[in-house]
N, C-alpha and C positions, 0 to 999 in steps of 0.2 A: 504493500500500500504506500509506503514512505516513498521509494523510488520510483511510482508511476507518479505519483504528487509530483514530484519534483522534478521529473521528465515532462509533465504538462505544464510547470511552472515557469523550465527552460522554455517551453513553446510560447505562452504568455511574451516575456519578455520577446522572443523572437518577432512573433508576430506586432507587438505594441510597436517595438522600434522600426519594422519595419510602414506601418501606419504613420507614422511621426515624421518618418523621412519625408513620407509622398508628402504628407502637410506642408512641413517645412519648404522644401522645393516650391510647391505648388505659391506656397505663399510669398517666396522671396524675386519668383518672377513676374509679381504685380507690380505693378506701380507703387509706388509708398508715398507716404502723406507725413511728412515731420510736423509737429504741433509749429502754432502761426507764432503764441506771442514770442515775445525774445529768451526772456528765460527759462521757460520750459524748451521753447529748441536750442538752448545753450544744451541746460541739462542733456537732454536727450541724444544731443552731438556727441560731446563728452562720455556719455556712457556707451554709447557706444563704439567709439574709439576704444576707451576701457578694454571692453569685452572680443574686440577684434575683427568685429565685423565691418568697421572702417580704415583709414589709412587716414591721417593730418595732417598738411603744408601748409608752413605758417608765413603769412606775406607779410614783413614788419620793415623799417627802416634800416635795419641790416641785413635784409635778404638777400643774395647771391644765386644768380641760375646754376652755376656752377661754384665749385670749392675754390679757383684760381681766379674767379673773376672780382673785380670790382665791385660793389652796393649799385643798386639802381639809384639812379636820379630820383627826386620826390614823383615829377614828371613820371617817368617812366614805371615807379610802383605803380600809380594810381591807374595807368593804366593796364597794369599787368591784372590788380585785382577786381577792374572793370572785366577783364575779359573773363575771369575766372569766374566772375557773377552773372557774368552772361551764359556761363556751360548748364545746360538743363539738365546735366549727368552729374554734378558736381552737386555741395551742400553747402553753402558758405555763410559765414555768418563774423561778423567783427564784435571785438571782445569787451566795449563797449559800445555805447548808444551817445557815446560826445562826438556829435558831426563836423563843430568845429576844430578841431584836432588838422592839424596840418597834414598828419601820414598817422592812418589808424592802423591797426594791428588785425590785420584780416585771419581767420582761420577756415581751409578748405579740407571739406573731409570730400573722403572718395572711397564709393561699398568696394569692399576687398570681392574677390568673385563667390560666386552660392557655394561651392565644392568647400572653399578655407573657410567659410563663416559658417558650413554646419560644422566644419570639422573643430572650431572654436565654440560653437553649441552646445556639441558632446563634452568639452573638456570642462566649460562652464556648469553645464547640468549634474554633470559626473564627479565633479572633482570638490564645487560650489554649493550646488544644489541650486546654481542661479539660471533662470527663467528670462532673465531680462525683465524691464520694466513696461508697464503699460504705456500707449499713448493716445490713449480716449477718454476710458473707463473712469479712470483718475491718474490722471498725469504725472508721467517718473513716479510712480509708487511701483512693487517690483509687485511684478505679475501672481506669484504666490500670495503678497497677502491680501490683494484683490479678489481673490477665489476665496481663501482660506477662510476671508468673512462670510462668503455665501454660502457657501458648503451645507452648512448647519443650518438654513433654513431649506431648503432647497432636502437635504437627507432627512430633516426634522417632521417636515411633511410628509413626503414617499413614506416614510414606517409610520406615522400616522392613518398610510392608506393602508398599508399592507396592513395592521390590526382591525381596519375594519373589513377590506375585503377577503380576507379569509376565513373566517369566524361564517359573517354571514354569505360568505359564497358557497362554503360547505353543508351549512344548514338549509338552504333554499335549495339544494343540488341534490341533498340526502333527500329532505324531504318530496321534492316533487318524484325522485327513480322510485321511493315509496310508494306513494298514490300516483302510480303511470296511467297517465289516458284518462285521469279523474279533473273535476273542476278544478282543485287549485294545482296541478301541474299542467293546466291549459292556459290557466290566470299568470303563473309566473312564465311559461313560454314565452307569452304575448308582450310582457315587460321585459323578459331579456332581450328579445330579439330588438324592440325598442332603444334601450343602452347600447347597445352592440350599435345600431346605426349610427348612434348620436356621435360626433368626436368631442373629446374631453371639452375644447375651446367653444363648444353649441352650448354644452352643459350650465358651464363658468356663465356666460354671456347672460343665460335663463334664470339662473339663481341669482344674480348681482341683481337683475332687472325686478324680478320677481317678491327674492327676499328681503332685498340689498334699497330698492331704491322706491319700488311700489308698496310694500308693510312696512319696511323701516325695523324690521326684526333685526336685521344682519348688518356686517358693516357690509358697504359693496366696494371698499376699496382696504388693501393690509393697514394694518395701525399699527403706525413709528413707536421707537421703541419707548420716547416719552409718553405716550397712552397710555391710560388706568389697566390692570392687567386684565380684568371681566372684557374691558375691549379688546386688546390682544390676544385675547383667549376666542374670542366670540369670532374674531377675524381670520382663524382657520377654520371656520366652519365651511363655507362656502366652497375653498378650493380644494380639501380634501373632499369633499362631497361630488364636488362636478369628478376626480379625478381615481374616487371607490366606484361610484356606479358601474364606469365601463366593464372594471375587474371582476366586478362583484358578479356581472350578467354573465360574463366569460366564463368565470370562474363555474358557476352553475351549471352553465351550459354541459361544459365536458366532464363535470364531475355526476351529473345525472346518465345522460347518456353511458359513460364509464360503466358506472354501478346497475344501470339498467342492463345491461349486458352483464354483469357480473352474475347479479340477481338470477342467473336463470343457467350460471355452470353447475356441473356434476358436484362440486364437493360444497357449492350452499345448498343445494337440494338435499344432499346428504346432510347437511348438518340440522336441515330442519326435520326431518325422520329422524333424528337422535334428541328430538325435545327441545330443541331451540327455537325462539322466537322468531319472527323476522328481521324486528330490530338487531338480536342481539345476533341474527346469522351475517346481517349488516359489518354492527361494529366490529368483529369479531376476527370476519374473514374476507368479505367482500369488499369492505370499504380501502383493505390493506392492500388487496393485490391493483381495485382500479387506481389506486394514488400513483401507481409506478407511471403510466402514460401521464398521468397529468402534469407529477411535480417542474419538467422541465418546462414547460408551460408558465408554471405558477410560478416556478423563479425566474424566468426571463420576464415574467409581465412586470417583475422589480425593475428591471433594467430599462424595460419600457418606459415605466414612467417616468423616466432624467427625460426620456424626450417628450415627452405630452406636458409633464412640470416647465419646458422651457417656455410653450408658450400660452399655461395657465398662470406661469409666474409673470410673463409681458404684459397679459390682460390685466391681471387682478394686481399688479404693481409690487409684487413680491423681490425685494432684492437679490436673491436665488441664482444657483449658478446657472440656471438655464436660461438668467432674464441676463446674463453679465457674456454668457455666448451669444445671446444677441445681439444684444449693443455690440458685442465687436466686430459682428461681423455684419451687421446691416448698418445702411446708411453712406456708401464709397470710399470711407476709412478706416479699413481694417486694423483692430489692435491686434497685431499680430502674436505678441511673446502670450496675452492674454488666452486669444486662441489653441496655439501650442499647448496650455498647461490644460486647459479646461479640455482639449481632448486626449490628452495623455489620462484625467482623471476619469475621463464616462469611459475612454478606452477599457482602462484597467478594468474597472466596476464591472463592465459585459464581459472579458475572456475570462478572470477569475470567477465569475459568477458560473459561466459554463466548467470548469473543475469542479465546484461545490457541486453542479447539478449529477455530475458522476457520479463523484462520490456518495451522492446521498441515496442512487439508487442500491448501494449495499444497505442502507439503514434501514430503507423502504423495503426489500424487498433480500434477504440474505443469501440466497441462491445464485445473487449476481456478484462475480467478485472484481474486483478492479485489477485492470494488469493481469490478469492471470494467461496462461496459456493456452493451446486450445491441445497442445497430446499432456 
């Protein structure tokens, strides 16, 4: 068990890095956008110089084209760094904002090629743990703790949902493969199939409107962290709500159909000629063997939800890391290192999740062994 774990651990990694790369590339042959005011693209120069995915020439009043030549004329700088500010490939920027200065101190960065600047990505991520800094989201703040604040709302929800939609996806799912073909397993059909249509963002939309802005029950918009806690508390109703329904119908769906089929193998039939109930031929035996099809299901719909949260957390205003991948990447200024981190974390989240779902088909079901052999 230990060394298929960590045979599918070495895959993880493999495969993550290899996703990070195509990002990375993908993203360094866009166009880029440096922040406008001055000292935020001071900062943002500068760091990245730092980090090596620039190169800097400094044009000052001792500058020399070559080692052996003479200083330019004032004449002559000024127009050296006219030309240099004319280069649309170039980045330049003067190290103050005094125009009356006779000869300013111009500094010109220039992107080192994509090949050295992921290879200086790796070294930084690896060596660092540095991400680079944001330049949207919140400016020069370094891309980890930009995430690292949303995280916890953003995951805080998701297992918010997951407690409600498994509880009651299981008992709607049991109950209706119970009473098959009877009124209320027609009644809850008719409603799953209902959720099932809806997408999360219809859900949100209905309940803000409904509970949020026409009763005045609900908040219809998250409440900042200065709000009374009955209001912070009350303003996850809504989005876990719009974002358990879907689950909760899914969830049913396949776990009736499962158990309906179960219901009707050789060894529940057997078990109910040995004086067992229905129920208890259910919990007993039937319930255990239909969970094996379902669980992979029931844990990827966790994984699901980072992307349905990204834009239940847009609508309903949630700081949330799905609402901090958007902002970077909509609107024609991509935060790029911000991007980078936020997909290396849903990354991780979906391949380990698929490990756990292996492994747990030993828990669920002991006959099935991990890694084993087949003579």
């Amino acid at each position: 068990m230990l060394r298929y774990f960590l045979t599918r651990l070495l895959w993880v990694f493999i495969v993550l890095m290899s996703i990070l790369t195509i990002t990375f590339v993908f993203l360094k042959i866009q166009p880029e956008y440096p922040p406008t005011k001055y000292d935020d693209k001071k900062a943002w120069l500068v760091r990245n110089w730092n980090d090596g995915y620039m190169t800097r020439l400094v044009i000052d009043i001792d500058y020399k084209p070559t080692p052996d030549s003479e200083p330019l004329t004032p004449a002559e700088l000024k127009a050296l760094q006219a030309q240099y500010e004319a280069n649309p490939k170039l980045y330049t920027i003067y190290t103050d904002q005094d125009i009356n200065k006779p000869i300013r101190v111009l500094w010109v960065f220039e992107r080192v090629p994509v090949a050295k600047q992921y290879g200086e990505w790796l070294r930084n991520v690896f060596t660092k743990f540095d991400w680079g800094v944001s330049t949207k989201i919140q400016m020069n703040v370094d891309a980890t703790t930009v995430l690292n604040r949303s995280f916890g709302y953003t995951i805080g929800i998701n297992l918010l949902v997951i407690l409600f939609q498994i509880p009651f996806g299981l008992f709607l799912g049991i109950t209706a493969a119970m009473k098959k073909d009877k009124l209320f397993d027609n009644i809850v059909s008719v409603i799953i199939m209902v959720f099932i249509s809806l997408p999360s963002f219809v859900v949100i939309m209905l309940l803000m409107k409904w509970f949020g802005s026409d009763l005045g029950w609900l908040p219809y918009t998250w409440a900042a962290k200065d709000m009374p806690l009955a209001q912070r508390m009350l303003s996850h109703v809504i989005p876990v709500a719009s974002l358990s329904l879907g689950g909760i119908a899914s969830l049913s769906r396949r776990v009736r159909a499962e158990l309906a089929d179960g219901l009707t193998q050789d060894f529940v039939l057997l078990a109910r000629t040995k004086g067992l109930s229905k129920r208890q031929a259910i919990y007993r035996h039937a319930l255990r063997i239909s969970l094996t099809p379902i669980l992979p299901g029931l844990m990827f719909s966790f994984v699901g939800l980072f992307g349905g949260a990204g834009i239940t957390e847009q609508v309903y205003g949630i700081p949330g890391a799905g609402w901090v991948f958007l902002q970077a990447t909509l609107g024609g200024q991509p935060d790029y290192n911000v991007i980078m981190y936020d997909t290396a974390f849903f990354g991780f989240i979906g391949l380990f999740t698929g490990i756990l779902i292996d492994m747990s088909y030993g828990l669920v079901d002991p006959r099935i062994k991990m890694g084993a052999s087949n003579g």
